[in-house]
C-alpha positions in Angstrom: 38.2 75.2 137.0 37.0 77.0 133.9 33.8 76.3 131.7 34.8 73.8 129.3 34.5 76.0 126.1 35.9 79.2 128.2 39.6 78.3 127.4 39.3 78.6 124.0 37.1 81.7 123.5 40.5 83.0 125.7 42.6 81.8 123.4 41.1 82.6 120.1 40.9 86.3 121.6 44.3 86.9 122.1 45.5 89.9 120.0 49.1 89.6 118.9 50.9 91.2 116.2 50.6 88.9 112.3 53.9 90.1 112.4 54.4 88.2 115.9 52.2 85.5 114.2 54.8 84.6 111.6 58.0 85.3 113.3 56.7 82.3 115.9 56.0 80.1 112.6 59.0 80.9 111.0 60.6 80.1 114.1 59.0 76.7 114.2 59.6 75.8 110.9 63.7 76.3 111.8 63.2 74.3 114.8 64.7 76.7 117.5 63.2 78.6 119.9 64.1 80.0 123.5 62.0 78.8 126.2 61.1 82.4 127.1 60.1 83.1 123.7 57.7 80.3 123.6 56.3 80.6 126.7 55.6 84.6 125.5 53.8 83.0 122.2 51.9 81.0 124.4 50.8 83.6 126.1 49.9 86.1 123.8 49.2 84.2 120.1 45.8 83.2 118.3 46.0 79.7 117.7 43.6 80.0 114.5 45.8 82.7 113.2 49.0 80.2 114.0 47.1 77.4 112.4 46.7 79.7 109.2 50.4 81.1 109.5 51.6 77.4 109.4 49.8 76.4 106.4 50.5 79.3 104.2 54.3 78.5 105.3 53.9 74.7 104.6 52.4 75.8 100.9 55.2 78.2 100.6 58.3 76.0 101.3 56.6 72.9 99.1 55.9 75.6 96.0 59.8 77.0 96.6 61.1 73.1 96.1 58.7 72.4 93.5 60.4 75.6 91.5 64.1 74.7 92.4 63.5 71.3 91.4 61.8 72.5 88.2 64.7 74.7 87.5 67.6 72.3 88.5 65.7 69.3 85.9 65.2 72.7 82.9 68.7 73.9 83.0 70.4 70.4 82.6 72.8 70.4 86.0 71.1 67.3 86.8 71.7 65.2 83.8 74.4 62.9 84.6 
């Protein structure tokens, strides 16, 4: 068995790719992922950097609606 803080200063070590980084989020976000693929993630991704990833996404998708929404109510489609 490991020293309790040991597993993390593993983890937050790992060296993968921010391009790895955000193809796992974006990934996630869709909701489908091999089982190969995410054991690979787990293998080889940063959690902070994930963490990070996923939040920048979250802001991203909530900004995108905010727009649409904006634009939909501006241009008049959604006047009945």
């Amino acid at each position: 068995m490991s020293a309790p803080g040991q597993d993390l200063k593993e983890a937050v070590g790992r060296k993968a790719s921010i391009i790895q980084t955000i193809s796992a989020v974006a990934w996630s976000f869709f909701g489908v992922r091999r089982g190969r693929d995410h054991e690979n993630d787990m293998a080889k991704l940063n959690p902070v950097h994930v963490i990070i990833a996923g939040l920048l996404g979250a802001a991203l998708f909530v900004l995108v609606l905010v727009l649409v929404v904006r634009w939909v109510i501006s241009s008049g489609v959604a006047a009945a």
